[in-house]
C-alpha positions in Angstrom: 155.2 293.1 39.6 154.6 292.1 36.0 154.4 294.0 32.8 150.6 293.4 33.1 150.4 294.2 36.5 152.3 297.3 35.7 150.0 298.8 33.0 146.8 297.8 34.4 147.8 300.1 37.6 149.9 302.5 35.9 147.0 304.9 34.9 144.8 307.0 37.2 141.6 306.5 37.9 139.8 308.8 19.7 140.1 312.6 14.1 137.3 312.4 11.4 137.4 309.1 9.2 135.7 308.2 5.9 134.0 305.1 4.4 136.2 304.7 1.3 139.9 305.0 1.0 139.6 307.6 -1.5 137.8 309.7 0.4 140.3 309.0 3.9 143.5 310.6 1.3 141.2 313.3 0.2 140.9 313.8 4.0 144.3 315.3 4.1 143.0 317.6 2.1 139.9 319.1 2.9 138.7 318.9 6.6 135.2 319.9 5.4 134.5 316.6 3.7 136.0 315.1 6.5 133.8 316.3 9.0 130.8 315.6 7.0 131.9 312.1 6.3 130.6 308.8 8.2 132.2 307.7 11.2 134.1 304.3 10.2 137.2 302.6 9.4 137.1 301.0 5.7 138.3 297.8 5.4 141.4 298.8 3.3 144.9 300.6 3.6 144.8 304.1 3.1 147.4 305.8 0.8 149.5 308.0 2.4 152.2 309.7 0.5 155.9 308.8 1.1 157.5 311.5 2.6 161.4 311.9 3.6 161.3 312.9 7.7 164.5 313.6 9.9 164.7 311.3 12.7 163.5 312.4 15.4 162.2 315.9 14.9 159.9 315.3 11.8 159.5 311.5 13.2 155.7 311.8 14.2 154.2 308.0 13.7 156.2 305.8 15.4 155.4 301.9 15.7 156.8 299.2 18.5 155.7 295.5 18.3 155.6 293.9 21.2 157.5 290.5 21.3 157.8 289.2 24.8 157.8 285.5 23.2 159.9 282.6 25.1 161.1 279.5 23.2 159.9 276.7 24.9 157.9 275.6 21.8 159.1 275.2 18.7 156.5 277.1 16.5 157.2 280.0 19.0 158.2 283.4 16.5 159.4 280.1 14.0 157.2 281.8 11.2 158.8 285.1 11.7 159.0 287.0 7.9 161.3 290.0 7.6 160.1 291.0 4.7 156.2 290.9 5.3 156.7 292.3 8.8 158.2 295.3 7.9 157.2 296.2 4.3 153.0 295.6 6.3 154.6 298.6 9.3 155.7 300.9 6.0 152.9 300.3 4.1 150.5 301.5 6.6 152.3 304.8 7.4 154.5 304.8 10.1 158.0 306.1 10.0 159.9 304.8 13.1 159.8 300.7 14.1 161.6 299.9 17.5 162.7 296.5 17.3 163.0 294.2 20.2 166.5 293.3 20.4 165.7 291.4 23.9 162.4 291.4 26.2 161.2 289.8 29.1 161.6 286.6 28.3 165.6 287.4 28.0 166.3 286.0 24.6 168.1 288.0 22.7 166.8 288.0 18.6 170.3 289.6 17.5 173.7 287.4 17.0 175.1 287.7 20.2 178.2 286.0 21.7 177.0 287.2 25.7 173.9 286.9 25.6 171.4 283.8 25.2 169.4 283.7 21.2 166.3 282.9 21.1 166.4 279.1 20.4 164.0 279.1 16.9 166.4 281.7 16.1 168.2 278.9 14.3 170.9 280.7 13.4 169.4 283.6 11.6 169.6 287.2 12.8 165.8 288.4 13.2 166.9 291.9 14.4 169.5 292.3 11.7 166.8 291.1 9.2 164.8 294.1 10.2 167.2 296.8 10.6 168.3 295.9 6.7 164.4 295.9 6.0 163.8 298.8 7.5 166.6 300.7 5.5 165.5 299.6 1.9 161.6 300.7 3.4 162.7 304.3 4.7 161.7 303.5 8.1 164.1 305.0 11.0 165.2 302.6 13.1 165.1 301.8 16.6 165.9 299.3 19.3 164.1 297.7 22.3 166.5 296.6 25.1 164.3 295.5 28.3 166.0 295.8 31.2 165.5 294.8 35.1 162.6 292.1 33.8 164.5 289.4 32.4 163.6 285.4 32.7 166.6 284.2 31.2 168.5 285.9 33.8 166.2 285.4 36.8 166.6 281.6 36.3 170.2 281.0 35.3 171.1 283.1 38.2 169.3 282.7 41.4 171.4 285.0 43.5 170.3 288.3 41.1 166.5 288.0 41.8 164.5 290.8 43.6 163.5 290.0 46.8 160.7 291.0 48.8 161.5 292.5 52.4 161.2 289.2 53.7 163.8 287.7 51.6 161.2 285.3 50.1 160.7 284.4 46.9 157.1 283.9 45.4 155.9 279.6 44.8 154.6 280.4 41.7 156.7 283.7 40.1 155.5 286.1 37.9 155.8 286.1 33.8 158.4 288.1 34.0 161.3 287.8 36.7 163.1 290.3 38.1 166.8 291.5 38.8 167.9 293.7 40.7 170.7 296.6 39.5 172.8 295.9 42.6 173.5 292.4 41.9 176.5 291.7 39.0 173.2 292.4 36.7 174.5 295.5 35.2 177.4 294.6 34.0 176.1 291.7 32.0 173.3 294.4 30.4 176.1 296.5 29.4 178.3 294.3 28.1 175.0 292.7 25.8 174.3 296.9 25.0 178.0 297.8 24.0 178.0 294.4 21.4 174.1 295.5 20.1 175.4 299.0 19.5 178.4 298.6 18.1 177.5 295.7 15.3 174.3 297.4 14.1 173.1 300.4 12.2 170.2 302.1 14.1 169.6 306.0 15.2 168.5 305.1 18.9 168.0 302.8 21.7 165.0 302.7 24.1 165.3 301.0 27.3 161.9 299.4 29.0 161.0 298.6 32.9 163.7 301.1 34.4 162.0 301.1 38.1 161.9 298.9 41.0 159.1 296.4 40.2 159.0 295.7 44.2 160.8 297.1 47.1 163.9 295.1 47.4 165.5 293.5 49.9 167.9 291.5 48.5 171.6 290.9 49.9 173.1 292.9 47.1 170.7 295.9 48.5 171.0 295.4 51.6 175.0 295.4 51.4 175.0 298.9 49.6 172.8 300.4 52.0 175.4 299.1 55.1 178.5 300.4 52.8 177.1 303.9 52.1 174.8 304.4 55.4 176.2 302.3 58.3 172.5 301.1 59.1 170.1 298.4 57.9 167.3 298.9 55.5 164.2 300.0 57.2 161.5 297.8 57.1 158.7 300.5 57.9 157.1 303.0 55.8 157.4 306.4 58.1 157.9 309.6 55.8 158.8 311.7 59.2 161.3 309.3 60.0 165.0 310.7 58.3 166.5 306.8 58.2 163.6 305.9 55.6 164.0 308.8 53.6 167.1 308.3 53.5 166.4 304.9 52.7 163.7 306.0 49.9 166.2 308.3 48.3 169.1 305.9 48.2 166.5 303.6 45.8 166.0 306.6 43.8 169.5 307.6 42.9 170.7 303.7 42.8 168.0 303.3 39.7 169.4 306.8 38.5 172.9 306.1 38.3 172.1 302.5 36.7 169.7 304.1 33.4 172.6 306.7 33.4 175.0 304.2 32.9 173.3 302.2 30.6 173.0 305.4 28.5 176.8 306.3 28.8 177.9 302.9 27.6 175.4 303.6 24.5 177.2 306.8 24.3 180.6 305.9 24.3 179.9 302.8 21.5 178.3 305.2 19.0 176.8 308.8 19.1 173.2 307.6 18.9 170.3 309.0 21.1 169.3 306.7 23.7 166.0 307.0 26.3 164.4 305.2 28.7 160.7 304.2 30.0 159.4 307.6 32.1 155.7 306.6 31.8 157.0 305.9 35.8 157.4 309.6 36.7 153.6 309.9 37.6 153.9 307.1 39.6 153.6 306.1 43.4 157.2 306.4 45.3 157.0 302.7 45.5 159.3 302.4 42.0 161.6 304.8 43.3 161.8 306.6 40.2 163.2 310.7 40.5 162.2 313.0 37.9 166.4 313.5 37.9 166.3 310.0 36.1 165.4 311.8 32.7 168.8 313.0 32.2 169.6 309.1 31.2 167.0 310.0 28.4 167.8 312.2 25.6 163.7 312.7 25.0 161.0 312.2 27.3 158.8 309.1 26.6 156.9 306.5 28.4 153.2 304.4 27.7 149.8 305.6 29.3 146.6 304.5 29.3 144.4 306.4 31.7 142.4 308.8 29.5 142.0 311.8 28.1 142.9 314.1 31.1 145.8 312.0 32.2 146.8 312.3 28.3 146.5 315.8 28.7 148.8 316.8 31.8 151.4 314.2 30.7 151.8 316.0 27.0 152.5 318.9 29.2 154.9 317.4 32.1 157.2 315.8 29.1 156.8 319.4 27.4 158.5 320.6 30.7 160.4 317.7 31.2 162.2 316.5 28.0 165.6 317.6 26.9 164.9 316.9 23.2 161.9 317.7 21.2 159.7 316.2 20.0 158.8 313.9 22.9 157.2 310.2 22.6 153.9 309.7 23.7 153.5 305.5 23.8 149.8 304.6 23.6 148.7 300.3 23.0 146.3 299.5 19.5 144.4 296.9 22.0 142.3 298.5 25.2 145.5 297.7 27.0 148.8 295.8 27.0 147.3 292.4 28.6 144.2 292.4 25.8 145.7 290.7 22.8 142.7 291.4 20.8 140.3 294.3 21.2 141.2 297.1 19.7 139.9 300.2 20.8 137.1 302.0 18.7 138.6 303.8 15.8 137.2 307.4 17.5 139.1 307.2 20.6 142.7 305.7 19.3 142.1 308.5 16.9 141.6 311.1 19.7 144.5 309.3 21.9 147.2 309.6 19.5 146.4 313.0 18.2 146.5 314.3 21.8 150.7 314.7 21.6 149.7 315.5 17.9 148.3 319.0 19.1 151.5 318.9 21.5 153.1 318.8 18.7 154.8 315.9 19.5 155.4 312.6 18.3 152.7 309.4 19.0 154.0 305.7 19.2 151.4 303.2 18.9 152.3 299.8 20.5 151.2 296.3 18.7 151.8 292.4 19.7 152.9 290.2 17.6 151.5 286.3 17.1 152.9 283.8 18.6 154.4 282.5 15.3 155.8 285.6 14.5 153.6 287.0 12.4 151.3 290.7 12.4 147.4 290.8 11.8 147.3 292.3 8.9 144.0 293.7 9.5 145.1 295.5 12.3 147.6 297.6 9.5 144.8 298.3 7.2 142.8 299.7 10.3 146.2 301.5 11.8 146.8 303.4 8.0 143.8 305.3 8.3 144.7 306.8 11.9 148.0 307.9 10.1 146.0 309.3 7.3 144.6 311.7 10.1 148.3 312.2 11.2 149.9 312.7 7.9 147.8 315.9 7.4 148.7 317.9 10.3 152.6 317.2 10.8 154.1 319.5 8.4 153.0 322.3 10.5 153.6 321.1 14.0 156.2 322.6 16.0 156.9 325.9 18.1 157.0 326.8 22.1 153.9 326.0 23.9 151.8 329.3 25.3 150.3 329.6 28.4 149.3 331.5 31.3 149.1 329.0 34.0 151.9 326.3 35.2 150.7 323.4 37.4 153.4 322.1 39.9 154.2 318.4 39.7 156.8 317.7 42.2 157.4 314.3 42.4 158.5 314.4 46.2 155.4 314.5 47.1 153.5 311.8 45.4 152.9 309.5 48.5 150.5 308.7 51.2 151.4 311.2 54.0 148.9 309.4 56.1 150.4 305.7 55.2 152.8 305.9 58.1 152.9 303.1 59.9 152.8 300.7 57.1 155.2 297.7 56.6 157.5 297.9 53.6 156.1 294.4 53.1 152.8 295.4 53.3 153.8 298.3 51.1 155.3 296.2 48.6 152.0 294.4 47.9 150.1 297.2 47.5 152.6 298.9 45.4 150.1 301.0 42.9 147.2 301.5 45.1 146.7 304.0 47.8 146.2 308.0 48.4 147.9 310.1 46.5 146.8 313.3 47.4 149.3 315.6 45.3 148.7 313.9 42.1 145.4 313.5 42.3 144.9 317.5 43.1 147.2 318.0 40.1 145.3 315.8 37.5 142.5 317.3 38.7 143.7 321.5 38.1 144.8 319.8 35.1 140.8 319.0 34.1 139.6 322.2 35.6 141.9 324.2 33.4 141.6 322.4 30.1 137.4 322.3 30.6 137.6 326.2 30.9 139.6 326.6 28.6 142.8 328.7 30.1 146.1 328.3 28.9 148.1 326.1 30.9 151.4 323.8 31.0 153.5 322.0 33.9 156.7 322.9 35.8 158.2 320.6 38.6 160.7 320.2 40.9 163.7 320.0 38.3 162.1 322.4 35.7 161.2 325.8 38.3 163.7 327.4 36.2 160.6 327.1 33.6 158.3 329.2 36.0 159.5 332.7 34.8 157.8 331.7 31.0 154.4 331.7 33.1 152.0 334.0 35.3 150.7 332.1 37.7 151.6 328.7 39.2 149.1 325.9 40.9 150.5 324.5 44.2 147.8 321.5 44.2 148.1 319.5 47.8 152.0 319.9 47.5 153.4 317.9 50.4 156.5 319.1 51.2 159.0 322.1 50.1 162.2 323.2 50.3 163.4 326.6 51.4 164.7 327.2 48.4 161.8 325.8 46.3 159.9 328.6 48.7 162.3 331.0 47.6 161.3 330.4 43.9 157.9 330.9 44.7 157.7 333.8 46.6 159.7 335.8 44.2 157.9 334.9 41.1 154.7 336.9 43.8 157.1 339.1 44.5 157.8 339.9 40.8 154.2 340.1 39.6 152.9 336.5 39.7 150.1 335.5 40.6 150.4 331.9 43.1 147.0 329.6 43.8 148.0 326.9 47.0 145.5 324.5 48.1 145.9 322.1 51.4 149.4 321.7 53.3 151.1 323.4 49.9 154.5 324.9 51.0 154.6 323.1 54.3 158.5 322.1 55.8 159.5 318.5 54.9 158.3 316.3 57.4 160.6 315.7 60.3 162.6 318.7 59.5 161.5 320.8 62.8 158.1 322.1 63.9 155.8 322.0 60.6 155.1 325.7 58.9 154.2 327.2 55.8 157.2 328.3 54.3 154.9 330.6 52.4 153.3 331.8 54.5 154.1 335.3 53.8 153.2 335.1 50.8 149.8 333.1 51.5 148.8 335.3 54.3 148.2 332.4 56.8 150.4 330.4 59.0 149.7 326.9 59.3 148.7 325.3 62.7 147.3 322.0 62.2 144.9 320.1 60.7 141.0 320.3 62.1 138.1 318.1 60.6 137.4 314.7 59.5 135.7 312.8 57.2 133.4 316.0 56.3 134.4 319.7 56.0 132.5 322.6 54.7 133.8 325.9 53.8 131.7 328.7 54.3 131.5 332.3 52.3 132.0 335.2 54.6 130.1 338.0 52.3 128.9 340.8 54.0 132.2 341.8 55.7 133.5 342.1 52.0 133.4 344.2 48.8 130.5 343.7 47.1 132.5 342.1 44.2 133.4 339.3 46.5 130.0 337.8 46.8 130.7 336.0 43.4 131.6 333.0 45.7 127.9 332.9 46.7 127.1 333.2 42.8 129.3 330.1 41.5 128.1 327.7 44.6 124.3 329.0 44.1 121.7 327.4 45.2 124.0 325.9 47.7 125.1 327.5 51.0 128.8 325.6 51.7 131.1 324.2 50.1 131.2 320.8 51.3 134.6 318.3 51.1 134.9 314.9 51.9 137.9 315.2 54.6 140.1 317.1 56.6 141.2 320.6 56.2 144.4 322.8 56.9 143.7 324.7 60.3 145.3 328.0 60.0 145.5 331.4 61.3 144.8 334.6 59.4 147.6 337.6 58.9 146.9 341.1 59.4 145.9 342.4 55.8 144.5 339.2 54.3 141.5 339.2 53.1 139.2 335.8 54.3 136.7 335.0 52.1 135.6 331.6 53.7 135.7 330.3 56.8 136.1 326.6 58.1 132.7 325.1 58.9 132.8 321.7 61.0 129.5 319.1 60.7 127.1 319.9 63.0 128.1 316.9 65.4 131.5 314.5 64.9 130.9 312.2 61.7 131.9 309.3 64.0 129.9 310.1 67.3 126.3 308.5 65.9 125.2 305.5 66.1 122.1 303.4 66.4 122.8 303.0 70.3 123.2 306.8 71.0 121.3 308.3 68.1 124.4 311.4 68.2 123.6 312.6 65.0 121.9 315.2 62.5 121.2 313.1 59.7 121.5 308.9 59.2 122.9 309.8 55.8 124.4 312.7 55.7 126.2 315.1 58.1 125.3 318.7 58.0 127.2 321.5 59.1 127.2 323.0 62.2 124.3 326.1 62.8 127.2 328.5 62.6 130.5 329.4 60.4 133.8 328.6 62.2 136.2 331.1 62.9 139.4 329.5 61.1 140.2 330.7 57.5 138.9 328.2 54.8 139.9 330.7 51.0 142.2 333.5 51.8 143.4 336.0 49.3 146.7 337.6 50.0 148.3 340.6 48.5 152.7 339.8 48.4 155.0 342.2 46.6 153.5 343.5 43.0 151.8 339.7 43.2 148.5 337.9 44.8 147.7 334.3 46.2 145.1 332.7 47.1 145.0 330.0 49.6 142.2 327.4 50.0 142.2 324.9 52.8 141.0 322.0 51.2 142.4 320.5 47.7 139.3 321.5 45.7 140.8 320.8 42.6 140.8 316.9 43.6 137.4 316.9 42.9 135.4 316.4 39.8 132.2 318.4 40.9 131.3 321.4 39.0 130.7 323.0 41.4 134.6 322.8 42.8 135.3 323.4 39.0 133.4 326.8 39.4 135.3 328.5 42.8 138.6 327.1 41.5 137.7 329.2 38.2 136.6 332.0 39.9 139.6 332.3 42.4 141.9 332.0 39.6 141.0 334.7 37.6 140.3 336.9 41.2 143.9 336.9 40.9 144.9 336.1 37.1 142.3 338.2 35.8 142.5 337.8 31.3 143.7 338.6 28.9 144.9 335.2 28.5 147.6 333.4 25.7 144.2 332.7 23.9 140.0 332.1 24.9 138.0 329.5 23.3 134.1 329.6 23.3 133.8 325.9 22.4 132.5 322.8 24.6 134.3 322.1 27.3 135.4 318.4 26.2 137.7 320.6 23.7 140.9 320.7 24.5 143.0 323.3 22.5 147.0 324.6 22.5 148.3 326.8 21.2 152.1 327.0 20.0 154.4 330.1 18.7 156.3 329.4 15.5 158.4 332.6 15.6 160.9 331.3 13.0 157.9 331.1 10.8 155.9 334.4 12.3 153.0 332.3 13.5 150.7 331.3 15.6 149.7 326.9 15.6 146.1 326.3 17.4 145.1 323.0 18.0 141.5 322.2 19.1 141.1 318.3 20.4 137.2 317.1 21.2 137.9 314.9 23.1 133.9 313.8 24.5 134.0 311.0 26.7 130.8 309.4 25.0 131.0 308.0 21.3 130.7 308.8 18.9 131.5 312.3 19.2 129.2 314.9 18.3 130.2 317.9 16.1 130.9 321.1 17.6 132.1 324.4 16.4 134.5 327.4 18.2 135.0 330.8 18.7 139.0 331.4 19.3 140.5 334.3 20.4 144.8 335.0 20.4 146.8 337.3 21.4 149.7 337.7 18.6 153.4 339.1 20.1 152.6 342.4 20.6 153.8 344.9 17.4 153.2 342.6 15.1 149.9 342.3 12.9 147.5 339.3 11.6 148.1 338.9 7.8 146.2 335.4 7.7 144.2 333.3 9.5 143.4 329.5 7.8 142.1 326.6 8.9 144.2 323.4 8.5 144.8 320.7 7.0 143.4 322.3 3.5 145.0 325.9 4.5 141.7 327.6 3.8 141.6 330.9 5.1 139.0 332.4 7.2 138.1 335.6 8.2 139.0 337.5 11.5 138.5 340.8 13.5 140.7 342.6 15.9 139.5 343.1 19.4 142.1 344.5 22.5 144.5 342.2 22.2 143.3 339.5 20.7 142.6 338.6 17.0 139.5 336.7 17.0 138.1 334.0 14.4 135.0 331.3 13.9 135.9 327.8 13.8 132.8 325.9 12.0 131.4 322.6 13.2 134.7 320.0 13.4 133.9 316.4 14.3 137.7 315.4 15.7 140.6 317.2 15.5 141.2 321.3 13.7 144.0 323.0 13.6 144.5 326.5 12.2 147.3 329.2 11.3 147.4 332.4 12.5 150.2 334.2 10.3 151.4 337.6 11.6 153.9 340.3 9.8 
């Protein structure tokens, strides 16, 4: 698997500008013009105001310049300029560089006596060249060290090379070879770190590619799996089998314990803060990455390319996940890393990199360099005015994210549970693709909960500590538990919190015994199977409930089910919970008709059956001082409004508002809210992020809830800090936010 390869499969599934440079700096200060403004990029650099920032908490606009360039030929980086390279990366705004000090290609561009230097190199030291540029340009520095994907040691030492579960090798290799961290690899990528650290002056070290681009098989792996298990490798993908779980967690904590040692010998060379790529912990289990491999990273930071909503829910894991703030949102200039060329329309890099921006959180923008060695200068002029937008908002970012809603991510679960059976080599080719039911339920709370506009942010399995800060939690398809991840959860009902589970959520880890809710308690049903196949309905019982109840007949209106593609959770009802859907199975087996037979109730379609089943399809459950409800189905996987409406509805059945804040605004508006309490205020950040542009303008009501004994002073709108006026109602402190093209962000100051 191939850097490409790897961010064209990595995802799932753009802030005002003005004509004239003048008018882009006048930006900064006054929103209104902004807004008014028309919607291009002028062909010139903007001016942005120098401005000292600590590295990396005030480090916002950060720059990395891709420079996976071999030397076979000799113009090959041979036109590379020190001087122009970084003084064009100043000039347009940013305030971080990371370097390449290696890359795929294996070449190291520093004055190394391990490694191998770039041949056109010629003697000269391109990474101590920039490092001394950087200095005299007030840009902080940082370095690129790729690791696992590395041609020069791929072909000077055969015996290191990934191998495939067959032990074969590819005819005709990838651009970027493999190595595997079991082989004697490791200790020449520390001993190459140690020298880097330890003869130049930079503040961190970011290390690329730490996953398992394939699942390996090579001796080296092999060996250690006989050494610390007594057994061979298993060669197929079983998830209730305890020999490949063992085998899938043994690739998790070898990758683990390698990015933690790379970090340590940074560490014990020089005090400097070192991280590595996490844009893998929303990915498949096939790059056996943990979400306990962040502890090799000081901050959380990793690329991403999948859109708004993915955007979205990532800003929030790394709020969960990081141990330093601000985190580092990586985003490409170009459509994607294997487009050289097209950059993406100024509106949506805009809206990309402002999404951490309203995370408050820092956005690094990813470039290629030419061949020769040289930067399109055009591209500088063009990436000025998206820091313009930045510059203006980044002296008041900061705070503790609010919110009244925590989706669980736990990365245990992100598999296929219905993949069994699989060969690892079959696996292995297929190593992006597939069902993932768990994250796919999660992106999609993630959309349902930003569209409506309730406060929300992400715990997972190494952050539940985090779930006291919240009200209610979002078990989206979660496919396995432990007891004492149960425990968690059924306290936090127990306490007063309010739970939502859809699917298997809370079930035992497979293979562990006879499957169960361990929840179930709490949910109010006990889990018996599965029932269903390729079409399930759920149908609203009504009449046998309180008349407030029939709201689920309201929000499906005019329909009369609730219809899923797939199977649902069979389960059985406890005494005391109260069913407000049942189960309803197609009026004949999806796969009984045919042409021959005719067994069917529609060619197309296939309709329920004349009457509602008996098993419980949306349960609500009364545990301790707390509620759940339980659905049946992973509603929330699905991205009709319809399933956006009963997710909504049973959510605030048992979260009813007041909420961290309300926003009447369009739901393509994402907004976050963030307490300042040093400062005694309130940071909201409204995002428009409409899928279709240009955007059109659209204006907001907003509604906060300030800590409680304290009283509104100010409200202003930023970047011009013009204050607005408010009124107090309940809890919250309400004001109007007129017509914003982009981005807004406002102050709510409190006494």
């Amino acid at each position: 698997m191939d850097r490409r390869t790897f961010n064209k499969l990595a995802g799932l599934g753009a802030a005002q500008v003005l004509s004239v440079p003048s008018a882009i700096a006048a930006a900064r200060h006054s929103a209104e013009a902004a807004d008014a403004a028309p919607l291009f990029a002028s062909h010139s650099t903007a001016h942005i105001p120098a401005r000292p920032v600590q590295w990396p908490v005030q480090t916002y606009r950060r720059l990395l310049v891709d420079t996976h360039v071999p030397d076979w030929d000799d113009a090959l980086l041979a036109s590379f300029d020190p001087v122009d390279y970084v003084s064009t990366i100043a000039g347009a705004g940013f305030q971080s560089l990371m370097q390449y000090a290696n890359s795929h290609a294996g070449l190291c561009l520093w004055r190394t006596s391990i490694g191998q230097m770039h041949r056109n190199m010629k003697g000269r030291d391109y990474f101590g060249e920039v490092m001394e540029q950087c200095k005299r340009r007030g840009l902080h520095r940082v370095a690129y060290y790729s690791l696992v994907f590395d041609d020069w040691a791929y072909q000077k030492h055969p015996g290191w090379r990934v191998l495939s579960p067959d032990y074969s090798e590819p005819t005709r290799p990838e651009r970027a070879g493999a190595v595997c961290i079991n082989s004697p690899y490791p200790d020449h990528a520390r001993a190459c770190i140690r020298e880097l650290v330890a003869n130049y002056d930079f503040e961190a070290i970011f290390f690329d590619m730490t996953f398992w681009p394939t699942i390996c098989y090579c001796p080296h792996c092999v060996a250690r799996f006989w050494r610390e298990e007594g057994a061979e490798p298993p060669r197929v993908v079983d998830w209730k089998n305890p020999q490949w779980r063992i085998f899938q967690k043994s690739r998790e904590r070898w990758m683990r314990e390698f990015t933690l040692s790379v970090t340590q010998t940074v560490k014990q060379t020089r005090p400097i803060d070192a991280y590595c790529q996490f844009g893998t912990f929303f990915a498949p289990w096939t790059v056996g990455v943990s979400l306990e491999q962040n502890e090799a990273s000081d901050f959380a930071a990793g690329d991403f390319y999948g859109g708004a909503v993915q955007f979205s829910i990532v800003c929030k894991a790394y709020q969960s996940l990081t141990r330093k703030r601000p985190f580092e949102f990586q985003t490409s200039r170009t459509l994607n890393l294997n487009d050289f060329e097209t950059t993406k329309p100024f509106e949506q890099l805009a809206l990309e990199s402002l999404i951490p921006t309203i995370h408050s959180s820092a956005c690094m923008l990813i470039d290629a360099i030419k061949p020769a060695g040289t930067l399109n200068h055009r591209a500088y002029e063009y990436l000025s005015q998206i820091n313009a937008l930045h510059d203006s908002f980044e002296p008041f970012l900061g705070g503790e994210m609010q919110a009244d809603v925590a989706i669980y991510f736990d990365k245990n679960s992100v598999y296929d549970p219905d993949a069994n059976g699989m060969t690892v080599a079959e696996a292995s080719r297929n190593m992006w693709s597939g069902k993932l039911p768990h994250r796919e339920a999660a992106v999609g709370a993630a959309r349902f909960l930003r569209e409506a506009h309730v406060p929300f942010g992400v715990v997972t399995n190494v952050s539940l500590d985090q779930l006291a800060h919240y009200r209610a939690v979002i078990l989206p398809s979660v496919l396995e538990m432990t007891a004492e991840q149960a425990g968690i959860f059924r306290e936090f009902v127990r306490n007063g919190g309010s739970l939502y589970a859809s699917g298997v959520s809370s079930i035992s880890v497979p293979g562990a015994g006879e499957e169960r809710f361990l929840l179930a308690d709490v949910l109010g049903v006990n889990y018996v199977g599965k029932t269903g196949g390729r079409t399930t309905y759920l149908s609203p019982t009504g009449k046998d409930l309180p008349a407030t109840d029939k709201d689920l007949f309201d929000v499906i209106w005019p329909q009369e089910n609730l219809g899923f593609s797939g199977p649902m959770v069979k389960a059985q009802a406890q005494p005391g919970a109260q069913v407000l859907a049942t189960v309803m199975l197609p009026f004949v087996d999806p796969e009984a008709g045919t042409a021959l037979n005719s067994h069917f109730a529609q060619i197309w379609s296939d309709p329920p059956a004349a009457q509602p089943g008996s098993d419980p399809g949306i349960v609500i459950n009364s545990f301790g001082k707390g509620k759940a409800v339980w659905v049946a189905a992973p509603l929330e996987s699905r991205a009709d409004a319809v399933d956006a409406r009963v997710f909504e509805l049973l959510l605030k059945r048992i979260l009813p508002p007041p909420y961290k804040f309300e926003a009447d605004t369009d739901p393509a508006v994402e907004v976050t809210l963030f307490h300042q309490e040093d400062r005694s205020r309130l940071l909201v950040g409204m995002l428009n992020l409409q899928m279709q542009l240009p955007t059109i303008p659209v204006s907001a009501v907003i509604r906060v809830q300030v800590p409680q004994g304290r009283r509104v002073r100010k409200v202003s709108l930023l970047p011009e800090q013009k204050d607005v006026a408010f009124s107090r109602s309940g809890s919250y402190v309400s004001f109007q936010v007129p017509e914003f093209k982009l981005i807004r962000m406002a102050l709510v100051e409190y006494s």
